[in-house]
C-alpha positions in Angstrom: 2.9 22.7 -23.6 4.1 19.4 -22.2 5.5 20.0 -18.4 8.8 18.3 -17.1 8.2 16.3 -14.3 12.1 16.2 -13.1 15.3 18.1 -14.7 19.2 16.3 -13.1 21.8 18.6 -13.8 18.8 21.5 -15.3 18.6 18.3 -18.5 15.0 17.0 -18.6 15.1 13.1 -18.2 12.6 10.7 -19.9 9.3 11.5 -18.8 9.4 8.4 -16.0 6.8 5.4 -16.0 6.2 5.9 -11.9 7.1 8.5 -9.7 6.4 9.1 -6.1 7.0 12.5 -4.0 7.2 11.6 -0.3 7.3 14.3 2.1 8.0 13.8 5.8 9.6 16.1 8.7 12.8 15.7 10.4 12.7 16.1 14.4 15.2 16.4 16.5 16.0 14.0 19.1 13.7 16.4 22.0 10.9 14.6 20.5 9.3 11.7 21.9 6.9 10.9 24.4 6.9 12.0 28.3 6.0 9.9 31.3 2.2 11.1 31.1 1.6 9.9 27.5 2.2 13.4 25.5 3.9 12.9 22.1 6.2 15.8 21.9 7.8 16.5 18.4 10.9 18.8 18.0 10.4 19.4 13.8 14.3 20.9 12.5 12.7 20.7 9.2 9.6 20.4 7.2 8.2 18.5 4.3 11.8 17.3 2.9 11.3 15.3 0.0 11.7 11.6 -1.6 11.7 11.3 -5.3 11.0 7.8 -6.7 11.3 6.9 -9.9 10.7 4.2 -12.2 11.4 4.4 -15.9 12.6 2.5 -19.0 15.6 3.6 -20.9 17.9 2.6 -23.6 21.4 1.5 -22.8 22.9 4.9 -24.0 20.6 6.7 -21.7 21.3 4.6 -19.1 24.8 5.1 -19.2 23.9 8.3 -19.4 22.3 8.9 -16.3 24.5 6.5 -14.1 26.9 8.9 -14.6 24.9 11.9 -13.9 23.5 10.4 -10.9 27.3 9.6 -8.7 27.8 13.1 -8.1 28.0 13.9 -4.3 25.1 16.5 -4.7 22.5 16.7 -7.7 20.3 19.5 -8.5 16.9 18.7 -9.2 13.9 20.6 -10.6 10.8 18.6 -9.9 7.1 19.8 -10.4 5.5 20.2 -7.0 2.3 18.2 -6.9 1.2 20.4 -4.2 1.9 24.0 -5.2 2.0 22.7 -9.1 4.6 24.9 -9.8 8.6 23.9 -10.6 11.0 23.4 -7.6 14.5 22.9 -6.7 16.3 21.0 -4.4 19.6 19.6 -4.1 19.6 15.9 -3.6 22.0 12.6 -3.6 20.8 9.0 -5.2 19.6 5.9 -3.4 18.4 2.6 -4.2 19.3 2.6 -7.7 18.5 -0.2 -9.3 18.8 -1.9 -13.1 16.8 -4.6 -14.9 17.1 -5.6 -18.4 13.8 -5.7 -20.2 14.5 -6.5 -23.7 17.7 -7.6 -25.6 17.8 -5.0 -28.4 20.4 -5.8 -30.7 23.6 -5.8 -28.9 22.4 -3.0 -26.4 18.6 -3.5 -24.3 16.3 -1.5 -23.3 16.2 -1.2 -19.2 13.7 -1.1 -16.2 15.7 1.9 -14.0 14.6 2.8 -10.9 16.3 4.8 -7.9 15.4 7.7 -5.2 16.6 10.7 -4.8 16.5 12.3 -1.4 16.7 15.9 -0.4 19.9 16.9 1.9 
């Protein structure tokens, strides 16, 4: 059975060429360090997650996906790496970023990459 690595909008994209999950906490602004030297950290949230992705897609695709990706708030479904089990999140997109790779006719094929971040 070949596993989905991300769904946008519950449709399975392109299984991507690189993706990175990056987990980090939140804390809120209590945290720092007193007079003596103690780090103090105030977490609001855990582990909220960074998607990177990398992949190569067709100029229909990409349209595609552009499209998909300007909504205000995008579902994702991403396989956990940690629990290896299917999550979901809602997220918005960052860094999203275009190359062409290859002329194809009158169309290309494209280098896409872009982040999505947890709210």
């Amino acid at each position: 059975m070949k596993k989905s690595y991300i769904k946008i909008n519950n449709e399975t994209i392109p299984t991507p060429n690189e993706i990175d999950f990056e987990f980090r906490d939140i804390e809120g602004s209590s945290s720092g360090v007193t007079e003596a030297g103690i780090t103090h950290r105030d977490i609001v949230r855990e582990s909220v997650i960074s998607i990177s992705l990398k992949l190569t897609l067709t100029s229909r695709y990409l349209l595609k996906l552009s499209k998909m990706l300007k909504q205000t708030t995008i579902p994702v479904k991403y396989f956990d790496p940690y629990s290896l089990e299917e999550k979901e999140i809602n997220t918005y997109c960052t860094n999203f970023k275009v190359s062409l790779l290859n002329k194809n006719g009158s169309l290309g094929i494209w280098g896409v990459s872009f982040k999505l971040e947890e709210y």
